[in-house]
N, C-alpha and C positions, 0 to 999 in steps of 0.2 A: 437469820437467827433461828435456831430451832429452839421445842421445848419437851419434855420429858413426861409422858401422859401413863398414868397409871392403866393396868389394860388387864387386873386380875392379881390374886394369889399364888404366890411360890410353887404353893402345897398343890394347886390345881395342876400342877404340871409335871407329867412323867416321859421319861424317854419312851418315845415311841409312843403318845399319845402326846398331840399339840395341844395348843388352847388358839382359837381361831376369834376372832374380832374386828372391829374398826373403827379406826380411827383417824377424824378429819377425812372422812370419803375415804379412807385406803383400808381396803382390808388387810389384814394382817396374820400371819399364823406366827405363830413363837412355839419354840419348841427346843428341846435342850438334846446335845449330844453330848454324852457321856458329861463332865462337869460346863460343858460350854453352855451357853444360854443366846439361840441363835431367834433373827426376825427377817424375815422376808413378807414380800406382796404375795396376795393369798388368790392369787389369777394365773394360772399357766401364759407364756408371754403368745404360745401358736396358739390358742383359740378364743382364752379368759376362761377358762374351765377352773373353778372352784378347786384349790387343793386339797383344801381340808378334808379330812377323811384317806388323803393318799397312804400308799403305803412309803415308808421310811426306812431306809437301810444305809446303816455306815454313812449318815450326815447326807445322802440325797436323797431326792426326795421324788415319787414316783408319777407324774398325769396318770389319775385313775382314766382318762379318754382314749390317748391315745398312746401313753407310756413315756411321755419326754420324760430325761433324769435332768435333774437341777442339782447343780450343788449347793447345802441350805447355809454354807459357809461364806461364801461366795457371789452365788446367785447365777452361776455360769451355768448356762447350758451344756448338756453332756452328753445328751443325742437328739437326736434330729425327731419328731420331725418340728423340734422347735430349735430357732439360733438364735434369740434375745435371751440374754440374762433376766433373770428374777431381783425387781428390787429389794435390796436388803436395807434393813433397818438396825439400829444400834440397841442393843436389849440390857440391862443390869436387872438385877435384883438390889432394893433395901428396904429394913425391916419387913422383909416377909410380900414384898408386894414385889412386881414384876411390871417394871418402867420400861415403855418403848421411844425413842428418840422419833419427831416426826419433824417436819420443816413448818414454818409458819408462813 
């Protein structure tokens, strides 16, 4: 069973700027492309290098280390030099707060 952890304000969140967090041990970034409201693991999968802060283009998402692309939709690897997906997390918005799906 999973459960639904509030992780922040709507209003905090702009395309192309995340909101980084964690929750239950997992870091987490959220971040919205164009009206989507996407979540993934906030750890590059080739080294753990912290995302936040990456650059973002067109829903991937950039290793400021050593440049893997993730897809923030998906969580797929898009070049090398990483080939694990990025965990993704289930994201909603209600009343104004921004819900992440986490497992128990």
């Amino acid at each position: 069973m999973a459960q639904w952890i509030d992780v922040g304000a709507v209003d905090a969140l702009t395309e192309g700027r995340p909101l980084t967090t964690e929750v239950d041990g997992y870091p987490i970034l959220v971040t919205r492309c164009g009206a989507q409201l996407l979540a993934v693991e906030d750890r590059c999968t080739h080294d753990g290098e912290a995302l936040a802060g990456a650059e973002i283009e067109d829903c991937e998402i950039i290793c400021p280390r050593h440049f893997a692309r993730f897809s923030l939709k998906t969580g797929e690897a898009l070049s090398p030099p990483a080939y694990e997906p990025l965990r993704t997390f289930r994201v909603r918005s209600e009343a104004g707060r921004l819900l992440v799906e986490v497992p128990e």
